[in-house]
GUDREN-689490 format. One line per field, with one value per residue (C-alpha): y, z, x; residue in three letters. Coordinates in steps of 0.05 Angstrom, whole numbers, plus 5000, padded with zeros to 4 digits. Example, Ala and Ser with C-alpha at 12.3 -4.5 7.8 and 13.67 -1.06 7.14 Angstrom:
Y	[4910_4979]
Z	[5156_5143]
X	[5246_5273]
tivo	[ALA_SER]
This chain:
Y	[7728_7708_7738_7742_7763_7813_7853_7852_7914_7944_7958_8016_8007_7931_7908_7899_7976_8007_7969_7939_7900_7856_7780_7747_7763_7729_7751_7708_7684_7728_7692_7631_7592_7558_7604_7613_7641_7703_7670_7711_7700_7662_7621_7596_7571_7543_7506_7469_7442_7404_7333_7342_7295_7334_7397_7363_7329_7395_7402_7456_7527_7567_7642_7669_7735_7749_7806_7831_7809_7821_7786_7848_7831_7840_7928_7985_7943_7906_7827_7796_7765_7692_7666_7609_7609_7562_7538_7479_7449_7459_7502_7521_7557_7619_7615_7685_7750_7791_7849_7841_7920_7946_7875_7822_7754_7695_7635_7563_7493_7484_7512_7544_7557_7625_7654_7615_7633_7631_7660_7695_7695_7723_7699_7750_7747_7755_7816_7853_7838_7861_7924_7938_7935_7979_8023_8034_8045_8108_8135_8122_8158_8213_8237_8220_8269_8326_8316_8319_8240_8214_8144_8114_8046_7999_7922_7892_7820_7758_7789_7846_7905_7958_8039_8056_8120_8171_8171_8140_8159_8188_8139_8206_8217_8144_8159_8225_8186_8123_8164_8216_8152_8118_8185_8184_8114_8129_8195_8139_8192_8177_8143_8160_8140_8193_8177_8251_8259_8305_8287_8360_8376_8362_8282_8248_8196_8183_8114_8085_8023_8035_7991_8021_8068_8119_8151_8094_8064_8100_8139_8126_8175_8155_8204_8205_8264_8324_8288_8255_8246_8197_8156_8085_8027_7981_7965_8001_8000_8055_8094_8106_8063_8006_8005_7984_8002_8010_7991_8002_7949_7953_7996_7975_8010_7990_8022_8097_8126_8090_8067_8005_8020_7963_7958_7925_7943_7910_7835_7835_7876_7831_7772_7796_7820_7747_7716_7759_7756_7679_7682_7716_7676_7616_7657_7684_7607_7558_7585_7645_7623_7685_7743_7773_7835_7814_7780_7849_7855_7781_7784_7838_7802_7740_7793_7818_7749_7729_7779_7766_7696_7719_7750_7698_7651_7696_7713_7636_7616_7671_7639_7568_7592_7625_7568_7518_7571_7570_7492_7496_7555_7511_7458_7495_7526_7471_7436_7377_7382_7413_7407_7425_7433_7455_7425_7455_7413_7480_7513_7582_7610_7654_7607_7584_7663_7675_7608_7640_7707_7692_7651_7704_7747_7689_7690_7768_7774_7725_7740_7699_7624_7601_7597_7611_7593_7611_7567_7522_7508_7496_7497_7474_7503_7461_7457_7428_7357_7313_7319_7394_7394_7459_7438_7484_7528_7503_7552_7528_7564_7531_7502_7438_7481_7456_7380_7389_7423_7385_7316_7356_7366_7286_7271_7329_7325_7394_7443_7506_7544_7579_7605_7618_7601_7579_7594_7560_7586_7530_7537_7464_7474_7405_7338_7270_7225_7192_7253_7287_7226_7209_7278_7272_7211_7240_7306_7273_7225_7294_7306_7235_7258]
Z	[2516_2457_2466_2430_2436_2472_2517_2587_2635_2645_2719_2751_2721_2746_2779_2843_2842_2821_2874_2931_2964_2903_2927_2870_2792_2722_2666_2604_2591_2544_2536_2572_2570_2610_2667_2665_2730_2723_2739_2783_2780_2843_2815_2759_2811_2852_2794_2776_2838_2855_2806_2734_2757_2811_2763_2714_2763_2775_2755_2700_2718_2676_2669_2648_2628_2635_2618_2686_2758_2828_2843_2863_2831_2890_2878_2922_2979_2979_2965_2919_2929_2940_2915_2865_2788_2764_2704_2700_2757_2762_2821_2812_2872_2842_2868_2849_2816_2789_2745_2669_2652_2646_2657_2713_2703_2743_2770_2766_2761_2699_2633_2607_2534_2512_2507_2563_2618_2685_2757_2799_2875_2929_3002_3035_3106_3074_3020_3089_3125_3071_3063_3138_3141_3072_3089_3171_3141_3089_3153_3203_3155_3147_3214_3223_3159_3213_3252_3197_3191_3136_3116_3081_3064_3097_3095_3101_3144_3155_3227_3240_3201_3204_3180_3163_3187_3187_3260_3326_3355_3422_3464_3473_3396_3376_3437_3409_3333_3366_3403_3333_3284_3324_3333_3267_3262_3299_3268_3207_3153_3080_3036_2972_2899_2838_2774_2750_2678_2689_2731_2768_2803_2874_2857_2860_2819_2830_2868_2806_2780_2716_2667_2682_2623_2653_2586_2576_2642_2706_2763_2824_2883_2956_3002_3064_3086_3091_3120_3065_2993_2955_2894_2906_2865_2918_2949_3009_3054_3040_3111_3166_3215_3177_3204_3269_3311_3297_3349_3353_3373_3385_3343_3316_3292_3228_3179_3174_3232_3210_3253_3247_3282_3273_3282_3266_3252_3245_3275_3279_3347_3374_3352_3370_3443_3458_3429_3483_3538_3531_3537_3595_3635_3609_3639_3707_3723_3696_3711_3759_3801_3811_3777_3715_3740_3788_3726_3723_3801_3793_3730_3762_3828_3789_3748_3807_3839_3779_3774_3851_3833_3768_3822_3864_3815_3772_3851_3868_3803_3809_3880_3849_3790_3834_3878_3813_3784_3855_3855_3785_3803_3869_3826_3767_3826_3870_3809_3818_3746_3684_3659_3676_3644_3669_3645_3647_3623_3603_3537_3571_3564_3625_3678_3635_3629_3699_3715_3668_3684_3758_3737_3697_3765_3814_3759_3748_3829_3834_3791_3831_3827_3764_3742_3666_3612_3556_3561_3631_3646_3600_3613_3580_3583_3561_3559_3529_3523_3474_3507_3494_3423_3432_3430_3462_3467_3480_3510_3510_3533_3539_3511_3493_3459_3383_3406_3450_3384_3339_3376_3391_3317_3306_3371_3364_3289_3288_3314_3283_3306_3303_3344_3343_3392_3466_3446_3409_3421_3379_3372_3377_3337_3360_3403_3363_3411_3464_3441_3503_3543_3493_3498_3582_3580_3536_3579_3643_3609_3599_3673_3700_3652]
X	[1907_1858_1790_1728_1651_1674_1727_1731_1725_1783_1815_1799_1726_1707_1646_1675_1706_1638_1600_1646_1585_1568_1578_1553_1559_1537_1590_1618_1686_1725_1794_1824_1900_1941_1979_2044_2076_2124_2186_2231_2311_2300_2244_2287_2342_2300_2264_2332_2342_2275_2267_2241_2200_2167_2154_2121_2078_2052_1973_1966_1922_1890_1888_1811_1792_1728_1673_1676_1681_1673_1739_1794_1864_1922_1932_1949_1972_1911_1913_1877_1799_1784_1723_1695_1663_1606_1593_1527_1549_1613_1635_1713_1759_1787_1863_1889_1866_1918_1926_1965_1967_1884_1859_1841_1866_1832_1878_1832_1857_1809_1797_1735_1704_1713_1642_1607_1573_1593_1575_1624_1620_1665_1694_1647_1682_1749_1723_1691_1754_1800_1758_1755_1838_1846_1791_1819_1886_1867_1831_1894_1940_1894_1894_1969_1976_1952_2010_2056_2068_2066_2056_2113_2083_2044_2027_1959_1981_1934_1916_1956_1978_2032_2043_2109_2127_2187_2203_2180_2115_2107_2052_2014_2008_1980_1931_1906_1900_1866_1815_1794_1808_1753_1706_1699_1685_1616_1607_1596_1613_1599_1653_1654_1692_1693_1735_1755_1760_1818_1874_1886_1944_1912_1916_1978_1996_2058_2036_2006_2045_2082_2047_1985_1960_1939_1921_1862_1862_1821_1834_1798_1794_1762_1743_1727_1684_1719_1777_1822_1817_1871_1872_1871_1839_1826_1755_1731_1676_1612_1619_1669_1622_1623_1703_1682_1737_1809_1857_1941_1998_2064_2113_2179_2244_2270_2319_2332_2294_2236_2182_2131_2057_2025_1945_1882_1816_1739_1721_1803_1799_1751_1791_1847_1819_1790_1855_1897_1845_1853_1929_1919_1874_1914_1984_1949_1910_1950_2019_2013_1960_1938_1874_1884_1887_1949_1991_2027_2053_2068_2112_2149_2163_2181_2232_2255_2267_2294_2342_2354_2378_2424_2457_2475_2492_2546_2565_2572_2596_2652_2673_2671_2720_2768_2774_2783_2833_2863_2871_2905_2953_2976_2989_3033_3067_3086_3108_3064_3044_3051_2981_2909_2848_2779_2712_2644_2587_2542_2556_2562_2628_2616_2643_2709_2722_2716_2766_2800_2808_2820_2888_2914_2899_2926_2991_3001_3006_3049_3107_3156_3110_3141_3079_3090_3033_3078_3129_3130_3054_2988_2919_2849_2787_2732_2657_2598_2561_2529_2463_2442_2461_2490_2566_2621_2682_2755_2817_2894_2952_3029_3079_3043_2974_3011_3008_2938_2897_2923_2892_2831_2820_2832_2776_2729_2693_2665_2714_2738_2787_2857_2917_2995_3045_3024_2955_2892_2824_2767_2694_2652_2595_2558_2589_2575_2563_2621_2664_2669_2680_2737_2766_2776_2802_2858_2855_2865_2913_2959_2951_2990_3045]
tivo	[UNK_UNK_UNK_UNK_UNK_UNK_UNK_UNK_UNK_UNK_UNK_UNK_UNK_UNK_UNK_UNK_UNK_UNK_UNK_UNK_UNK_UNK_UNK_UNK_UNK_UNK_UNK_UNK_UNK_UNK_UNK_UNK_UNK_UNK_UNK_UNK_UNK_UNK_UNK_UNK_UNK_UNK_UNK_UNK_UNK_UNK_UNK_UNK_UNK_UNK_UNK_UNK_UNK_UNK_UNK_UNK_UNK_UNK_UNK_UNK_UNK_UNK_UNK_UNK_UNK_UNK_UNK_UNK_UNK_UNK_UNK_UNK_UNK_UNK_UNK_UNK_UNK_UNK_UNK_UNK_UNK_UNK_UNK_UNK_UNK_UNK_UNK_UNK_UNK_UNK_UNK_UNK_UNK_UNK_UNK_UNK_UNK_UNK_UNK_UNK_UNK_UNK_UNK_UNK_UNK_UNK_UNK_UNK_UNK_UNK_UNK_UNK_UNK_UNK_UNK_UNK_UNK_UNK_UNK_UNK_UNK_UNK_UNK_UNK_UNK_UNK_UNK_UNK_UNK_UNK_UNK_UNK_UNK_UNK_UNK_UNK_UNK_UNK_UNK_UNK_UNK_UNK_UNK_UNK_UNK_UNK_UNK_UNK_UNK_UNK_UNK_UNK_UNK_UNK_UNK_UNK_UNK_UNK_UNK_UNK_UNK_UNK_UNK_UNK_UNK_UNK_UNK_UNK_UNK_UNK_UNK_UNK_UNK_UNK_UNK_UNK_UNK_UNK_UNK_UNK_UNK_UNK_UNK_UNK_UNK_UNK_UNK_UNK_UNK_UNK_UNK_UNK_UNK_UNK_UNK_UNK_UNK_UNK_UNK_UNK_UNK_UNK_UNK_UNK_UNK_UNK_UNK_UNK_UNK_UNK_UNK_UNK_UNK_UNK_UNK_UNK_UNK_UNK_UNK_UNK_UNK_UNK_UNK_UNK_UNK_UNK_UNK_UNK_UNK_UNK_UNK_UNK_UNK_UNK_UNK_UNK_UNK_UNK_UNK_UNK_UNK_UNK_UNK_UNK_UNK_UNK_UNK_UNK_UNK_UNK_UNK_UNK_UNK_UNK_UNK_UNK_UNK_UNK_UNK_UNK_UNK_UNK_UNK_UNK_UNK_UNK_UNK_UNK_UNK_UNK_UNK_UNK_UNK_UNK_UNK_UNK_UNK_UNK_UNK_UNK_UNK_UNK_UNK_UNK_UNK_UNK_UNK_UNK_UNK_UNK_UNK_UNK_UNK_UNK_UNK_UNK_UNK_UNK_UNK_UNK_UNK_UNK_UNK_UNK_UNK_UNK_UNK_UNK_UNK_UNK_UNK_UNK_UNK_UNK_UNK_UNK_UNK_UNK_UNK_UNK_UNK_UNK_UNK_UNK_UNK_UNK_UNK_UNK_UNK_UNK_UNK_UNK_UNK_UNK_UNK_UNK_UNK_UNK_UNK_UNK_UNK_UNK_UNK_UNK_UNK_UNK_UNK_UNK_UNK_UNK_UNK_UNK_UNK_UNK_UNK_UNK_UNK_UNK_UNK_UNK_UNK_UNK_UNK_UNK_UNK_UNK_UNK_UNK_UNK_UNK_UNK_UNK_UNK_UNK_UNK_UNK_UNK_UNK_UNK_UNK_UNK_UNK_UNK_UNK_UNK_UNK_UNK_UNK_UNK_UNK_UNK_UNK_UNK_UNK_UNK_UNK_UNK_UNK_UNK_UNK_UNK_UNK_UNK_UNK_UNK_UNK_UNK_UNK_UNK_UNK_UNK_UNK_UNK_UNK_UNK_UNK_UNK_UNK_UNK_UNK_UNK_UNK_UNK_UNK_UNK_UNK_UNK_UNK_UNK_UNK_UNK_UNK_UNK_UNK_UNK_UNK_UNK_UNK_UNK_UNK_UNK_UNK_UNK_UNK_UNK_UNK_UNK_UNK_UNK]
């Protein structure tokens, strides 16, 4: 980037890292062209599909460096500052910060004269916010260093966080870390930054990005009290009480072992508490009728009911197949035809198994019916309707299964499916409309024969 007059503070030693509570800063313009995105593999294939048309209608940016700023670029799994830069009279949004090596790049939709003056000022409420999160998290993984977890990564989200950590956490544990995490909120200990000339062997580094020089760039170290000391370049807040509270979530296993503890901390767990406390008055007066302290006891009797009525209708739908599989075995075995098929309007394949299952029962007891489904006797299981959208399943086994899935393929315009023999099991991802009306009427017509 072209610069001139002078050279901009490099990261690690900006305006915003010396003096996190700085809202509003004068500085000059020390290089500015247009922005051109780092185009990932992905970006480049994505970029040939949409219409020339629509990527050139694209409104250029423009990438400024300036003397200094207040404006944190996205670092140390903290996102980048929002905030907006005045020239005259001209107030322009600052749409990204990021870092190119030792400097801070700003994203605006216009460009500026190198050597002019402008005045930087930051989203407040999302700088505090931001700090709160980064600041909560250093502290969390601190005290889950004491009982040898350590953090693996974490993610900073729009309203809730998450640690990554090497196993699952007992409820006990993230009780013990809640309740010291938030002593020492109200202890309100000091926070503090030092830049070491020499990097010792106490300070690892092995978390700074790659193209940072460490050789001309800056090391910054936060501690807190007595209690935890790490490099970091990010802002963060002046003293533990300035955290506010800290409060865990849920925790999730992902990939090796892992586990995901997610939290939040500052105005979030306020936010967060009013957000929940509304869902719950909405849940307990709107659809339970009943206090919010009773929405417990009355989700578990409505469980328990619920399961109460799974019950009886697996029970009842099991009595209903037998007696359909019944009627079809009669049938094959009284030789008053040599064709059936059962429909079921649902797209659950639970009641065609059961049908299903019973006949091979009602057949394998019966050795002496002449009831044969390889070579005498064929059957259909069907289900599914337009309506749902959800489509449906199809079963055949006989002689005629060749003939039948060969005319379902013809009638039926999204089926997939396969067999060999007597048999042809098909998958109906979706029912165009009059399908399944057209398919019975050929079913049934196979019935007369």
């Amino acid at each position: 980037m072209a610069s001139a007059l002078a050279t901009s503070s490099i990261v690690g030693a900006l305006a915003c890292q010396k003096n996190s509570f700085l809202k509003t800063l004068q500085t000059k313009v020390v290089g500015c062209k247009e922005y051109e995105p780092i185009r990932t593999s992905k970006d480049k294939q994505n970029s040939k599909k949409k219409p020339e048309k629509d990527q050139k209608s694209q409104e250029p940016l423009y990438a400024v460096e300036l003397q200094d700023t207040i404006l944190f670029p996205e670092g140390g799994g903290q996102p980048f500052d929002t905030g907006s830069l005045t020239t005259g009279s001209d107030k322009i949004p600052v749409q990204m910060v990021f870092r190119q090596e030792l400097t801070a790049v700003h994203v605006i939709p216009k460009p500026l004269e190198v050597g002019s003056e402008v005045t930087l000022e930051v989203d407040w409420k999302r700088r505090l916010d931001i700090m709160q999160q980064h600041t909560g998290q250093h502290l969390i993984s601190a005290i889950f260093d004491t009982y040898n977890l350590e953090t693996l990564s974490w993610s900073m989200g729009d309203m809730i966080n998450y640690l990554e950590l090497p196993r699952k956490v007992d409820q006990s544990i993230i009780d013990e870390v809640s309740q010291k995490v938030n002593d020492i909120i109200v202890e309100n200990l000091p926070i503090k930054v030092t830049t070491p000339d020499k990097l010792g062997r106490d300070i690892d580094t092995s978390h700074i990005p790659d193209d940072y020089d460490l050789s001309k760039g800056i090391v910054r170290v936060v501690q807190i009290g007595n209690i935890d000391s790490n490099p970091c370049c990010g802002t963060h807040l002046t003293a533990t009480g300035q955290i506010q509270a800290v409060s865990f979530l849920h925790q999730a296993n992902v990939r090796g072992g892992n586990s995901r503890l997610h939290f939040i901390c500052g105005s979030r767990v306020s936010r967060q508490l009013a957000a929940y406390h509304s869902m719950l008055k909405d849940v307990s007066g709107m659809q339970l009728s009943c206090q919010i302290e009773e929405v417990s006891n009355k989700v578990a009797d409505l469980n328990q009911n619920y399961k109460k009525s799974q019950s009886r209708e697996t029970a009842l739908m099991k009595e209903l197949a037998a007696i359909e599989a019944s009627k079809v075995f009669n049938a094959f075995k009284e030789k008053k035809t040599k064709f059936a098929f059962i429909y079921r309007p649902d797209s659950s394949p639970e009641y065609l198994t059961l049908a299903q299952k019973e006949l091979s029962t009602l057949i394998n007891t019966n050795k002496d019916s002449g009831v044969n489904l390889t070579n005498d006797q064929t059957i259909v299981y069907l289900n599914g309707d337009y309506q749902s959208g959800n489509g449906g399943m199809v079963k055949v086994s006989g002689p005629l299964s060749d003939d039948i899935q060969g005319e379902l393929k013809k009638l039926i315009q999204n089926i997939k499916g396969g067999g060999k023999g007597s048999s042809f099991q098909g998958k109906i991802t979706k029912y165009e409309k009059g399908e399944v009306e057209i398919v019975l009427r050929y079913l049934e017509s196979l019935s007369l024969t």
